[in-house]
HTML snippet that shows the backbone in 3Dmol.js (N, CA, C, O; Angstrom):
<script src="https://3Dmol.org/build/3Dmol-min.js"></script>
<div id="view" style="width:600px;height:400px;position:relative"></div>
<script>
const pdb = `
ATOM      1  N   UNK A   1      -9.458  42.009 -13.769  1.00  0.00           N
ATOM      2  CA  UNK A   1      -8.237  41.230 -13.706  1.00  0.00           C
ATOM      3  C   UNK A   1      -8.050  40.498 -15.032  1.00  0.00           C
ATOM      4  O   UNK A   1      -9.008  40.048 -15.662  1.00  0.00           O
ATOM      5  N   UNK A   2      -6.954  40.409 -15.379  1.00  0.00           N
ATOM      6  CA  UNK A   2      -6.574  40.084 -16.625  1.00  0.00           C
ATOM      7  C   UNK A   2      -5.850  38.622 -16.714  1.00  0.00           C
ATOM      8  O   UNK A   2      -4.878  38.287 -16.037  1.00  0.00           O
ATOM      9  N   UNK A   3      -6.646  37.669 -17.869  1.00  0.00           N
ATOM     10  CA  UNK A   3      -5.670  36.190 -17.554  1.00  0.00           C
ATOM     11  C   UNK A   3      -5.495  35.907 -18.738  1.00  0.00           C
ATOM     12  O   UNK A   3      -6.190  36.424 -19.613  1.00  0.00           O
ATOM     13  N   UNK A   4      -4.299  34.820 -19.072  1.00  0.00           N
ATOM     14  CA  UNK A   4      -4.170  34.733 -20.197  1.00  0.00           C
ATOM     15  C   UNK A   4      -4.650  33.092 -20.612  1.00  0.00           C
ATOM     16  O   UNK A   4      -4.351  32.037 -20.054  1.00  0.00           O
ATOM     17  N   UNK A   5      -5.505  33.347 -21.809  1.00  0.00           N
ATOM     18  CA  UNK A   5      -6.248  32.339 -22.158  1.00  0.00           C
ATOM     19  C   UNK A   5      -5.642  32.060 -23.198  1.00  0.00           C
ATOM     20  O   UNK A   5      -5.078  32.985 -23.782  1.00  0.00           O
ATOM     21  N   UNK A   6      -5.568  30.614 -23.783  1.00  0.00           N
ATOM     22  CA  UNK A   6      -5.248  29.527 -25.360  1.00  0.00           C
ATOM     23  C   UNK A   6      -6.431  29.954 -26.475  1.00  0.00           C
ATOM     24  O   UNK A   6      -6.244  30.045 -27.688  1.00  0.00           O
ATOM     25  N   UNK A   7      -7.802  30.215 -25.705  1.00  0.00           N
ATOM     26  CA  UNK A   7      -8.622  30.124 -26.966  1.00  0.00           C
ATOM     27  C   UNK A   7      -9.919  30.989 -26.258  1.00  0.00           C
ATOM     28  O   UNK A   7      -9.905  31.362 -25.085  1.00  0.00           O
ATOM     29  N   UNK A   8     -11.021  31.225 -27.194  1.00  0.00           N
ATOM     30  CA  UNK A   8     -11.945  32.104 -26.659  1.00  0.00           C
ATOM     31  C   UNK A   8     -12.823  31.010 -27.252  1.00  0.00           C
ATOM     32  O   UNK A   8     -13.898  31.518 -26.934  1.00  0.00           O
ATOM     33  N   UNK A   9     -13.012  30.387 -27.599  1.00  0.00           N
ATOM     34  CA  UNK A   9     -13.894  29.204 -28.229  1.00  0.00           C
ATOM     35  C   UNK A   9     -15.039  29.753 -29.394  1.00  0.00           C
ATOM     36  O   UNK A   9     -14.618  30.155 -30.478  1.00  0.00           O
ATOM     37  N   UNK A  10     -16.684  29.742 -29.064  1.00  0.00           N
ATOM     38  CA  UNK A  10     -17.209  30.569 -30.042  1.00  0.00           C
ATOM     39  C   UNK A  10     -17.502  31.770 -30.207  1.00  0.00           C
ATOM     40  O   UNK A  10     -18.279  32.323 -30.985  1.00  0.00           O
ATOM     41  N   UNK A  11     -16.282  32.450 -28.783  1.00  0.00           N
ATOM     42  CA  UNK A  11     -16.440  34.362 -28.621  1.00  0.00           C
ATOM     43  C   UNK A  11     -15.765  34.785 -29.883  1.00  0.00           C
ATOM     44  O   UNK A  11     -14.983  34.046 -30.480  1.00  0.00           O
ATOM     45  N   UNK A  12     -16.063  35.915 -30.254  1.00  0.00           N
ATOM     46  CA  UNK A  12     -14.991  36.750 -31.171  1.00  0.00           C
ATOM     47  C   UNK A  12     -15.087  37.845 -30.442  1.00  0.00           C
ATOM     48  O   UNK A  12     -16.159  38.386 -30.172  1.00  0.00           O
ATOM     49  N   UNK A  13     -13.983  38.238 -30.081  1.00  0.00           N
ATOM     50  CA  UNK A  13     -13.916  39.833 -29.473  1.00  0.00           C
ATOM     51  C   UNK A  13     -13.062  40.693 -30.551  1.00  0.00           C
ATOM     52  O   UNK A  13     -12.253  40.399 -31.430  1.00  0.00           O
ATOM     53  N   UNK A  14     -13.529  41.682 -30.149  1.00  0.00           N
ATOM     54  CA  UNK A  14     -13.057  42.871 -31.142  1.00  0.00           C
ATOM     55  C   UNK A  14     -12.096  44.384 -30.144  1.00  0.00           C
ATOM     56  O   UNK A  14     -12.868  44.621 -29.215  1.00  0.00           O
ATOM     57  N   UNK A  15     -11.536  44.829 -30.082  1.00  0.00           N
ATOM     58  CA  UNK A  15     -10.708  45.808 -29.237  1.00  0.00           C
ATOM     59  C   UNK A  15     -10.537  47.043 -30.224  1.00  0.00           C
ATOM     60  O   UNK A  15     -10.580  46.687 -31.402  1.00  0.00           O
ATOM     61  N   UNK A  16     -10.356  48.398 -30.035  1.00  0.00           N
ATOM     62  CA  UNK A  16      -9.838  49.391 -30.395  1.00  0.00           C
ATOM     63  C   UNK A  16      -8.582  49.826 -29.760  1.00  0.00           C
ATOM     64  O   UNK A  16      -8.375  49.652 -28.559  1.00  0.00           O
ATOM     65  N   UNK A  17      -7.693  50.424 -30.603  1.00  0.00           N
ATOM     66  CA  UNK A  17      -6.795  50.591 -30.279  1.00  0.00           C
ATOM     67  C   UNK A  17      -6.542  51.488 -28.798  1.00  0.00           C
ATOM     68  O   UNK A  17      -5.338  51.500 -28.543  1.00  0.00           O
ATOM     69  N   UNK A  18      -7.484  52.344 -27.616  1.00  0.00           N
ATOM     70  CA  UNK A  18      -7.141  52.316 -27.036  1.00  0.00           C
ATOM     71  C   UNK A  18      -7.836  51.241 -25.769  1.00  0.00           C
ATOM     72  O   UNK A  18      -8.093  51.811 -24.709  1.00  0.00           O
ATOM     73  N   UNK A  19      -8.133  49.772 -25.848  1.00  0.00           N
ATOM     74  CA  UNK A  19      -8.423  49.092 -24.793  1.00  0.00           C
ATOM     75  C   UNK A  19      -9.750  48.591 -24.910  1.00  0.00           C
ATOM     76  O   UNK A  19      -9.889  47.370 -24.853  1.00  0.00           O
ATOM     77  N   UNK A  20     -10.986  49.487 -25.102  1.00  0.00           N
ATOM     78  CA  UNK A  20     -12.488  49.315 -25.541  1.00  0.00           C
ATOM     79  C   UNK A  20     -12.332  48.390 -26.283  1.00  0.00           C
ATOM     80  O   UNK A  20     -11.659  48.324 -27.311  1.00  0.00           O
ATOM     81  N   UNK A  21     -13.408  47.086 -25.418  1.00  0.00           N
ATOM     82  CA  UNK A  21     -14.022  46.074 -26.709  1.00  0.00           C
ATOM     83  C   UNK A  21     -15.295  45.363 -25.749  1.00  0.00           C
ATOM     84  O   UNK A  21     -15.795  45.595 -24.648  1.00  0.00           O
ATOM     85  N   UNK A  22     -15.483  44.420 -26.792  1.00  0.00           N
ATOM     86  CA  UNK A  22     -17.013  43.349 -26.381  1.00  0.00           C
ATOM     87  C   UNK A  22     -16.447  42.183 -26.899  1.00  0.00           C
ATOM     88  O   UNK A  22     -15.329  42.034 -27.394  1.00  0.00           O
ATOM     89  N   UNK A  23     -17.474  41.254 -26.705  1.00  0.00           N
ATOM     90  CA  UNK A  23     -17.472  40.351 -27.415  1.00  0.00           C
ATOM     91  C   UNK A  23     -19.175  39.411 -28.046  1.00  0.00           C
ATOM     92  O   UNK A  23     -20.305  39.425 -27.558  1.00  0.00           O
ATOM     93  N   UNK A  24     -18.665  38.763 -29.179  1.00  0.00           N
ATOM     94  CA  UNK A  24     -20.009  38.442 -29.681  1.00  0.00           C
ATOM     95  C   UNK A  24     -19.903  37.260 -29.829  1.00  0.00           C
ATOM     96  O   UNK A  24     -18.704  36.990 -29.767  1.00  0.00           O
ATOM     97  N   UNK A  25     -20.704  36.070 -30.053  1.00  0.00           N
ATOM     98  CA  UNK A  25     -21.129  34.693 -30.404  1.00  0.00           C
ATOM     99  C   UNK A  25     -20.501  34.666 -31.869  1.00  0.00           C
ATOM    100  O   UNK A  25     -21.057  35.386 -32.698  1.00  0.00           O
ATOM    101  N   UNK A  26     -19.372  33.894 -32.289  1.00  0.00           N
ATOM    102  CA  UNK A  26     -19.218  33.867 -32.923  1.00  0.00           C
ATOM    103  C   UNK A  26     -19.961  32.899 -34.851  1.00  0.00           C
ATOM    104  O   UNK A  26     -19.958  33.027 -36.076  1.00  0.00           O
ATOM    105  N   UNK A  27     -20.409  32.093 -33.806  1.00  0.00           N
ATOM    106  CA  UNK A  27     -21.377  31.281 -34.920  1.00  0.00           C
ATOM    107  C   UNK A  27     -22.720  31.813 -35.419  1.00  0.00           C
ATOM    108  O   UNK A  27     -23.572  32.455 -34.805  1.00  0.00           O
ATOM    109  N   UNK A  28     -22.695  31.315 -36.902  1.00  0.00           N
ATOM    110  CA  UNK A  28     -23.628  32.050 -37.747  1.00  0.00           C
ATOM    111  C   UNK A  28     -23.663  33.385 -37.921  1.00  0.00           C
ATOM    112  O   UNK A  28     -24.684  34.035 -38.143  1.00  0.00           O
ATOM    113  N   UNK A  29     -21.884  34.073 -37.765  1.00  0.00           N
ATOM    114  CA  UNK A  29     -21.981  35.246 -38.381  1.00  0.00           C
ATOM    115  C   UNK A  29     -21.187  35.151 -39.255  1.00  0.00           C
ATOM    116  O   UNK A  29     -19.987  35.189 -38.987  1.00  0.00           O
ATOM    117  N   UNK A  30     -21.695  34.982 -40.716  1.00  0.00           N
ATOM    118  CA  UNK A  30     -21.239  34.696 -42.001  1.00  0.00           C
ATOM    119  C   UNK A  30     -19.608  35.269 -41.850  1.00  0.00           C
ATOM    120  O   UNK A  30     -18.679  34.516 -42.141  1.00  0.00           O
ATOM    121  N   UNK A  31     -19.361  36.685 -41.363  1.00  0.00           N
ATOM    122  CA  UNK A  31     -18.084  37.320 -42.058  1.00  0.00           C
ATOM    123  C   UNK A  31     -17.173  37.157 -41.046  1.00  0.00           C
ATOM    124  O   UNK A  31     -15.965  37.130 -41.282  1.00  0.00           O
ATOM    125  N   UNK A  32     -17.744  37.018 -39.668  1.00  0.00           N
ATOM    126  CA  UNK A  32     -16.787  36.695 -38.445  1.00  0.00           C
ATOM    127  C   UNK A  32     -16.056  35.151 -37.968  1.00  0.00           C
ATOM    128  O   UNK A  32     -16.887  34.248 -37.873  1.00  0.00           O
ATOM    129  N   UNK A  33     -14.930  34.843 -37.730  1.00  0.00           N
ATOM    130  CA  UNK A  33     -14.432  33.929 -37.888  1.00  0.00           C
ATOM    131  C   UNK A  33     -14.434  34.014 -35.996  1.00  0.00           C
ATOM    132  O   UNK A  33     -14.182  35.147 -35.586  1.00  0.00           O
ATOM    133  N   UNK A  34     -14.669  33.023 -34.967  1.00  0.00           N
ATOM    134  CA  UNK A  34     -15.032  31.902 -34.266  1.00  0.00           C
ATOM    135  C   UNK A  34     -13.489  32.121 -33.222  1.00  0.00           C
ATOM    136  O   UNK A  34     -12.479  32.619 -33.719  1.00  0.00           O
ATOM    137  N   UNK A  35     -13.522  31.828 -32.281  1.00  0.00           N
ATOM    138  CA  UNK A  35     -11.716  32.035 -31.806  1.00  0.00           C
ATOM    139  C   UNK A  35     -10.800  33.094 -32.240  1.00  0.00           C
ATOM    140  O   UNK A  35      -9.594  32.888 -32.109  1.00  0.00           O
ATOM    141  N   UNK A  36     -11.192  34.146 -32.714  1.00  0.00           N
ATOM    142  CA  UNK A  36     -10.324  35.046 -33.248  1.00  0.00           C
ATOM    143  C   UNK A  36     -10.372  36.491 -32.269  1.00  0.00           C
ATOM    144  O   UNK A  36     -11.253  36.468 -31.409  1.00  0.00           O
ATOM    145  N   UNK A  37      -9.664  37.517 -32.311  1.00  0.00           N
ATOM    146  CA  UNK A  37     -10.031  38.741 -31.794  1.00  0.00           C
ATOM    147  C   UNK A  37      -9.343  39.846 -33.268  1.00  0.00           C
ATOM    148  O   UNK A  37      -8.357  39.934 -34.000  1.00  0.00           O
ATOM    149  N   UNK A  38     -10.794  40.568 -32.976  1.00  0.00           N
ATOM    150  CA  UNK A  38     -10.254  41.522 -34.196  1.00  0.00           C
ATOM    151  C   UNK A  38      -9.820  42.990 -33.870  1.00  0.00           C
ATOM    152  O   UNK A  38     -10.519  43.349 -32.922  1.00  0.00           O
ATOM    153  N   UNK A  39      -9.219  43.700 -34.134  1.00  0.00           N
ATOM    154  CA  UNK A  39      -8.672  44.815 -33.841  1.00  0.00           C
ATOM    155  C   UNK A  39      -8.187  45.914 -34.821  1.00  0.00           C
ATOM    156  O   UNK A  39      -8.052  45.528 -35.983  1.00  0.00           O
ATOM    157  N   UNK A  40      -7.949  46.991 -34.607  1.00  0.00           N
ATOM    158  CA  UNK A  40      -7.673  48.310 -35.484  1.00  0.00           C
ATOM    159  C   UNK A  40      -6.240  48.353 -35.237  1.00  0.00           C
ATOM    160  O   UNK A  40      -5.663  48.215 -34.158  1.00  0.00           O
ATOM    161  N   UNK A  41      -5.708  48.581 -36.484  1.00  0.00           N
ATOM    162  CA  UNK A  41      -4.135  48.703 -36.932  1.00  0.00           C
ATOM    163  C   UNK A  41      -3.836  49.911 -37.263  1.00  0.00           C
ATOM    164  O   UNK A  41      -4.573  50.500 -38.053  1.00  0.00           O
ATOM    165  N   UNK A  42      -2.805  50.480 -36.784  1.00  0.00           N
ATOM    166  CA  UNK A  42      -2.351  51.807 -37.701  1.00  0.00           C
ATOM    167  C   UNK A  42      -0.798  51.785 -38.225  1.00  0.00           C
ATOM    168  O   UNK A  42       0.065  51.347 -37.465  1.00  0.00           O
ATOM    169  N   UNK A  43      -0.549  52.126 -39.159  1.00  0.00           N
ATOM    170  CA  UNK A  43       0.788  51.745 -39.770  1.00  0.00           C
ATOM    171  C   UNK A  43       1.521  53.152 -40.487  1.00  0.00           C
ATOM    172  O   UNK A  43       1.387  53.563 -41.639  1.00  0.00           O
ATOM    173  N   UNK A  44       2.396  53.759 -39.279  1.00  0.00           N
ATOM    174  CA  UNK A  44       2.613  55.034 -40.030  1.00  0.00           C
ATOM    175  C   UNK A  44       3.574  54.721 -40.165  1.00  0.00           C
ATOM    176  O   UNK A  44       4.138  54.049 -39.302  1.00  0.00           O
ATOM    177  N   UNK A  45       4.613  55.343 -42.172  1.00  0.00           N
ATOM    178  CA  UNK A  45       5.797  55.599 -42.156  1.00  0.00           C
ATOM    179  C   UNK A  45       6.357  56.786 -42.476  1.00  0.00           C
ATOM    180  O   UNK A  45       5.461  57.465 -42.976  1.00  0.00           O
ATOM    181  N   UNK A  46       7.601  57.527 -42.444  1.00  0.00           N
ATOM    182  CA  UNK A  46       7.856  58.674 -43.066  1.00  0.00           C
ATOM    183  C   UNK A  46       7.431  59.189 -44.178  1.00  0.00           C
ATOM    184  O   UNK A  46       7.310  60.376 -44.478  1.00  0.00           O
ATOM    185  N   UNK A  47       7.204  58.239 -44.786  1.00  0.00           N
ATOM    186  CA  UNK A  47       6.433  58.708 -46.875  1.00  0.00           C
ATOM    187  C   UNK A  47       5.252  57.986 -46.134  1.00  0.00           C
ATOM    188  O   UNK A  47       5.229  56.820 -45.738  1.00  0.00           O
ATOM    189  N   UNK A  48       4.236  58.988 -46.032  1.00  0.00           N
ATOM    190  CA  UNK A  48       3.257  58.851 -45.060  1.00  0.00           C
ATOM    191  C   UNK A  48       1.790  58.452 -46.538  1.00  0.00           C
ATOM    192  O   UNK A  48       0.693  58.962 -46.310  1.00  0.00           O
ATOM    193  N   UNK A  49       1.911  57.716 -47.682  1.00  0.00           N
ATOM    194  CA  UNK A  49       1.202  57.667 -48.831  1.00  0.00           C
ATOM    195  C   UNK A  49       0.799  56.396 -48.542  1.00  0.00           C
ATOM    196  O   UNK A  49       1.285  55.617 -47.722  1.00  0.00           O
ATOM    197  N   UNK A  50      -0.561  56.178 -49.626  1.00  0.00           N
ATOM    198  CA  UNK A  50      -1.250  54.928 -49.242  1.00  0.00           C
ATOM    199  C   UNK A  50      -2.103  54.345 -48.105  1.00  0.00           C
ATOM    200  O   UNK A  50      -2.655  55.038 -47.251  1.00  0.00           O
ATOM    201  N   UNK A  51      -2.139  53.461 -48.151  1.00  0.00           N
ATOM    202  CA  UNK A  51      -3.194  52.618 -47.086  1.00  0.00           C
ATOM    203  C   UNK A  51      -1.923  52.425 -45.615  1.00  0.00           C
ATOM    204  O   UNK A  51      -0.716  52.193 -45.686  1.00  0.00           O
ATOM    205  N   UNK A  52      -2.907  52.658 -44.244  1.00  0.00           N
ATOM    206  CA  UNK A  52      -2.161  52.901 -43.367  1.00  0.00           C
ATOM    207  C   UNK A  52      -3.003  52.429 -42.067  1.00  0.00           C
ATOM    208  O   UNK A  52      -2.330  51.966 -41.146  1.00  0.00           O
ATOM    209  N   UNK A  53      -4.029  52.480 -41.944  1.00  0.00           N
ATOM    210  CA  UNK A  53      -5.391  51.881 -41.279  1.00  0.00           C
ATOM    211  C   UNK A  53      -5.775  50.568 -41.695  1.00  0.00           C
ATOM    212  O   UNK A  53      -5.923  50.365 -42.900  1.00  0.00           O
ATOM    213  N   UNK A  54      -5.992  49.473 -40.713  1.00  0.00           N
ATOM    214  CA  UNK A  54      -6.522  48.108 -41.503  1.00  0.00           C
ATOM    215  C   UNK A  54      -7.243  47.809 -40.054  1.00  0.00           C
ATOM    216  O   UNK A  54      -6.775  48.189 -38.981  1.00  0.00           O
ATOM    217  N   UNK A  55      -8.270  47.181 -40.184  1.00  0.00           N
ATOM    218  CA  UNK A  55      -8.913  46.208 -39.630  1.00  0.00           C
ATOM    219  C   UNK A  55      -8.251  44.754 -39.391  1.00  0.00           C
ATOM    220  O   UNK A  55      -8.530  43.935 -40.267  1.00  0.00           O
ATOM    221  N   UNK A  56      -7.479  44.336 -38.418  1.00  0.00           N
ATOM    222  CA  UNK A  56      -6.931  43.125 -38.711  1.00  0.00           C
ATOM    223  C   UNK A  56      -7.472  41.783 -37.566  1.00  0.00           C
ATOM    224  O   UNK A  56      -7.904  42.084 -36.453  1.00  0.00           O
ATOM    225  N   UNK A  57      -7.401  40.719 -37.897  1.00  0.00           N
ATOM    226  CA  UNK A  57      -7.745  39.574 -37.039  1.00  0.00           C
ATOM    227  C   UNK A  57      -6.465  38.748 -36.732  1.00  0.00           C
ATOM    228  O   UNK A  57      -5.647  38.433 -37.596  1.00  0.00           O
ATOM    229  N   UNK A  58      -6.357  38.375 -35.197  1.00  0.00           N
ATOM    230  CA  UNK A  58      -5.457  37.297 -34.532  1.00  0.00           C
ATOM    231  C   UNK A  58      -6.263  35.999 -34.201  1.00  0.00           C
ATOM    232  O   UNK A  58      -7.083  35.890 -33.290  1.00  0.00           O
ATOM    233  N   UNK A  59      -5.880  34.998 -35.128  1.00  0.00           N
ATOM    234  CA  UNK A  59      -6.721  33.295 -34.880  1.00  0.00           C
ATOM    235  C   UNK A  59      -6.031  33.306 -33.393  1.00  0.00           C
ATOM    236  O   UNK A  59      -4.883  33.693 -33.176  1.00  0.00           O
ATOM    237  N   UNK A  60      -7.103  32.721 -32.238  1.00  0.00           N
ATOM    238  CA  UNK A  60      -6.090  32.055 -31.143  1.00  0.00           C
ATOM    239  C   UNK A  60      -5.611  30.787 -31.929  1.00  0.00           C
ATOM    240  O   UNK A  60      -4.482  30.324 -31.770  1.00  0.00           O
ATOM    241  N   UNK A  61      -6.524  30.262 -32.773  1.00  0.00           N
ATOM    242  CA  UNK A  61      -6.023  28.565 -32.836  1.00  0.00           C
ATOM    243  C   UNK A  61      -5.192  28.225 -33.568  1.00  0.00           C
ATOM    244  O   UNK A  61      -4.713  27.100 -33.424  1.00  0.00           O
ATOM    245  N   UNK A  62      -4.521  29.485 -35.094  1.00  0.00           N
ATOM    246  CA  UNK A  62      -3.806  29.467 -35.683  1.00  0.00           C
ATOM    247  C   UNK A  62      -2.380  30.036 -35.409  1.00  0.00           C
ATOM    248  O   UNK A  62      -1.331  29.694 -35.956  1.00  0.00           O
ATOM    249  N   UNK A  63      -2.619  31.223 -34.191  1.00  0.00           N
ATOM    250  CA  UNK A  63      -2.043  32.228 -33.563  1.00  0.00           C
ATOM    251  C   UNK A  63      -1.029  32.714 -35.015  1.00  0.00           C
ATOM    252  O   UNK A  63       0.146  32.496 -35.313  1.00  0.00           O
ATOM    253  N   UNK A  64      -2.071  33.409 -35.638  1.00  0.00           N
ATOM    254  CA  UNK A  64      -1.853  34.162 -36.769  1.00  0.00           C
ATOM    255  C   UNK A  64      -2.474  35.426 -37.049  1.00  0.00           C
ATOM    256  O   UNK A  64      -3.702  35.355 -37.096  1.00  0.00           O
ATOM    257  N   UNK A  65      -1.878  36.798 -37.289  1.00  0.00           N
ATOM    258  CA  UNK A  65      -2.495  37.842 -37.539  1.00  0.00           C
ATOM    259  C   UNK A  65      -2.727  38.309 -38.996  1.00  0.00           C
ATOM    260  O   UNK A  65      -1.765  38.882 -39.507  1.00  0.00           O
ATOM    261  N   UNK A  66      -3.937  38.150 -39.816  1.00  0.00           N
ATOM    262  CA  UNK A  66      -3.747  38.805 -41.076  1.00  0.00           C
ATOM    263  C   UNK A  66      -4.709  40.122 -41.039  1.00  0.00           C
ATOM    264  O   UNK A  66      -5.340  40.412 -40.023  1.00  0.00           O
ATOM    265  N   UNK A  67      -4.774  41.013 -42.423  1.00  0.00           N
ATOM    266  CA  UNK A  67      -5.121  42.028 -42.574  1.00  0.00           C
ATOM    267  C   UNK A  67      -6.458  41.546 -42.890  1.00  0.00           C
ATOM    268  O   UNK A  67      -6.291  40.416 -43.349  1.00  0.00           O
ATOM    269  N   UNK A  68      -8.261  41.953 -42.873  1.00  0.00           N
ATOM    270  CA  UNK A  68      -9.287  41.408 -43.534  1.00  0.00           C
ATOM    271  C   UNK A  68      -9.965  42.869 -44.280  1.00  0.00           C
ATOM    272  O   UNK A  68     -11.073  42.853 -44.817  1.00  0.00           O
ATOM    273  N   UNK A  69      -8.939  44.319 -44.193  1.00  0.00           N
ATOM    274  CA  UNK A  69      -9.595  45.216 -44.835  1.00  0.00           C
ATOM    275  C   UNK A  69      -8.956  46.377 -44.698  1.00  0.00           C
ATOM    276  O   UNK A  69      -8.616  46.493 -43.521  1.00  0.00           O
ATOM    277  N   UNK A  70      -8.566  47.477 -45.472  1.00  0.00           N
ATOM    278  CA  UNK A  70      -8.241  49.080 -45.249  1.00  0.00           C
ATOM    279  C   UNK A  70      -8.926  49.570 -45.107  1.00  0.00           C
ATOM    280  O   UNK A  70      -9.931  49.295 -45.762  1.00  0.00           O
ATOM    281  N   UNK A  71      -8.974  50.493 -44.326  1.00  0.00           N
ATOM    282  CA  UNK A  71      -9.734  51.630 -43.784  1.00  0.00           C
ATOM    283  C   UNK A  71      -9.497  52.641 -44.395  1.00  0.00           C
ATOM    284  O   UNK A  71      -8.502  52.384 -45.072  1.00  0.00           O
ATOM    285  N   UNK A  72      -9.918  54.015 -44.638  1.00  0.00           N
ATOM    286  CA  UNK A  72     -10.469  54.819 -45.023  1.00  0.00           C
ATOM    287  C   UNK A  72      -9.392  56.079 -43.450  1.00  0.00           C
ATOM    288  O   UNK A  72      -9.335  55.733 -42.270  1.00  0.00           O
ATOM    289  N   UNK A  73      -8.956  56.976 -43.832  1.00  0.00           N
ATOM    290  CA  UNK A  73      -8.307  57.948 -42.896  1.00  0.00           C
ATOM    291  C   UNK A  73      -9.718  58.757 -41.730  1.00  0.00           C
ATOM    292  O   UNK A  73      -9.851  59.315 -40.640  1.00  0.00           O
ATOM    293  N   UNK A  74     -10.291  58.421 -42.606  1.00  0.00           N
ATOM    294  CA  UNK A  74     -11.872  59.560 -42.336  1.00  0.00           C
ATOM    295  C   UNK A  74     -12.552  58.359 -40.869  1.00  0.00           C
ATOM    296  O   UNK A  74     -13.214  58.688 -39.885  1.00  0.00           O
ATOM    297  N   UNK A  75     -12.114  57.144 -41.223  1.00  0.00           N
ATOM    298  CA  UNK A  75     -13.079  56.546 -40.387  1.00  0.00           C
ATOM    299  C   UNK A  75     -11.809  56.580 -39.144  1.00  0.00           C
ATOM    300  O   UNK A  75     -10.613  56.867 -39.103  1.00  0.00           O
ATOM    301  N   UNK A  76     -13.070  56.013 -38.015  1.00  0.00           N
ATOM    302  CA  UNK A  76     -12.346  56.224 -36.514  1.00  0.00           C
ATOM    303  C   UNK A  76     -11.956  55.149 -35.874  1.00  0.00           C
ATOM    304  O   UNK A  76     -12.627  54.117 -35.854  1.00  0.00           O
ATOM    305  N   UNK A  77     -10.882  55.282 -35.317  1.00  0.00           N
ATOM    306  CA  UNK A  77     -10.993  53.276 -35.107  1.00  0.00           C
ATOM    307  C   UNK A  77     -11.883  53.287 -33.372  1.00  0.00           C
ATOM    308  O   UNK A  77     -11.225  53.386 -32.336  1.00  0.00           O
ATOM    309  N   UNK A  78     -13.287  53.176 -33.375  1.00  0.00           N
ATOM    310  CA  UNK A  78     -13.574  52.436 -32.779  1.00  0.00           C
ATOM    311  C   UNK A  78     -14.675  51.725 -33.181  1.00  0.00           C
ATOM    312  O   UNK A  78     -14.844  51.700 -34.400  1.00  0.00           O
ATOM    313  N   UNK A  79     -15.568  51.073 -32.424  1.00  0.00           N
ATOM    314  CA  UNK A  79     -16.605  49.814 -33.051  1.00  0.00           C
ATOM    315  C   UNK A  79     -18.030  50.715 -32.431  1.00  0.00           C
ATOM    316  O   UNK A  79     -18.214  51.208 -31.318  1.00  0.00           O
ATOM    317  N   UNK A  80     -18.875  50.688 -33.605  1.00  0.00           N
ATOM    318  CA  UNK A  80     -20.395  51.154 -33.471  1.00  0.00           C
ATOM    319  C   UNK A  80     -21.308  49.671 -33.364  1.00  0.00           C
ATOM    320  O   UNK A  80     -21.504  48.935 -34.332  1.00  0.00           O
ATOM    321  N   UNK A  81     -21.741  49.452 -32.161  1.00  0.00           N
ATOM    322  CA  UNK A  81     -22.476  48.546 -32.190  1.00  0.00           C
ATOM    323  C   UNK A  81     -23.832  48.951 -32.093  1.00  0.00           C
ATOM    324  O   UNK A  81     -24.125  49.314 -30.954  1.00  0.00           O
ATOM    325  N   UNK A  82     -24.952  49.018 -33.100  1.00  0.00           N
ATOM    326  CA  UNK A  82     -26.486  49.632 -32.668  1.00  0.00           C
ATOM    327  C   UNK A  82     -26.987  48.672 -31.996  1.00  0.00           C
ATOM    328  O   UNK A  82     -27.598  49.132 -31.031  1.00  0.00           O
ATOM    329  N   UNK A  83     -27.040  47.005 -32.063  1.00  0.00           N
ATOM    330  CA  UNK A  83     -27.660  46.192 -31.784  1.00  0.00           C
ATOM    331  C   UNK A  83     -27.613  45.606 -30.303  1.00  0.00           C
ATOM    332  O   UNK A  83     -28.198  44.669 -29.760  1.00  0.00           O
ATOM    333  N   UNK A  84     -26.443  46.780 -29.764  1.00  0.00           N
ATOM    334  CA  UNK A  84     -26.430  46.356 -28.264  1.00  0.00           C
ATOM    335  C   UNK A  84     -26.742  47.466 -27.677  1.00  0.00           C
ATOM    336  O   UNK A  84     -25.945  47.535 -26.742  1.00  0.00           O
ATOM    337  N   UNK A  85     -27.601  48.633 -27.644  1.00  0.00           N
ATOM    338  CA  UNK A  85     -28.687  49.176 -27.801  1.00  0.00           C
ATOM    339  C   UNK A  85     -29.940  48.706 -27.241  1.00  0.00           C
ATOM    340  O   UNK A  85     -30.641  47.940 -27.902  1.00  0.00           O
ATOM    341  N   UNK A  86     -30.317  49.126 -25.986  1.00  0.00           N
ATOM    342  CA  UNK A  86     -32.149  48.635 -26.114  1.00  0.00           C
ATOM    343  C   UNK A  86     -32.805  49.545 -26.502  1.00  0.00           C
ATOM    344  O   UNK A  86     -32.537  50.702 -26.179  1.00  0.00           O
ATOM    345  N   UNK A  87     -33.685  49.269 -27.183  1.00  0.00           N
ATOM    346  CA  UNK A  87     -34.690  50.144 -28.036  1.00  0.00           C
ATOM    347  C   UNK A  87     -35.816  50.690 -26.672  1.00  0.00           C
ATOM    348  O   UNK A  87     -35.829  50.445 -25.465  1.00  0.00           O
ATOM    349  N   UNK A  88     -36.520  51.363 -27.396  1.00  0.00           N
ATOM    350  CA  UNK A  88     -37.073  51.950 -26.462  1.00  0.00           C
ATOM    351  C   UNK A  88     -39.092  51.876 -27.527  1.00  0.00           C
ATOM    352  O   UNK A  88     -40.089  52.364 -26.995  1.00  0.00           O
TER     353      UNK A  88
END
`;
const viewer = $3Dmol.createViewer("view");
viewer.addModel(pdb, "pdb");
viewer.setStyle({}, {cartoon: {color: "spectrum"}});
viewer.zoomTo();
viewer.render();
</script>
């Protein structure tokens, strides 16, 4: 069931574009920003040249979306997590 929340506090969740995500502790991860959810962008136009894939983040607290990177056509938009993984 789905609700709509103001803030995720120190979660950062991450989503792929079709629905798949997690979420992680956002503190003390140097590159991840705290209240945010990050997600895969695709941006097609007719002159189909250039950067078109981005990695982008929505602040809940700023409720602002910017770009934090281009992607590469080759890569896939979903999220490889090894560390949630139990080893064996």
């Amino acid at each position: 069931m789905w609700a709509k929340v103001d803030s995720v506090g120190d979660r950062v969740l991450f989503f792929d574009r079709h629905g798949h995500g997690f979420s992680l502790e956002g503190n003390g991860a140097a590159e991840l920003r705290r209240d945010c959810v990050y997600f895969m962008h695709e941006k097609r136009t007719w002159v189909d040249a250039g950067e078109h894939r981005f990695l982008c983040r929505y602040s809940m607290e700023d409720r602002e979306v910017d770009r934090v990177v281009s992607l590469a056509d080759t890569f896939g938009d979903t999220w490889v997590v090894p560390g949630l993984c139990p080893s064996e």
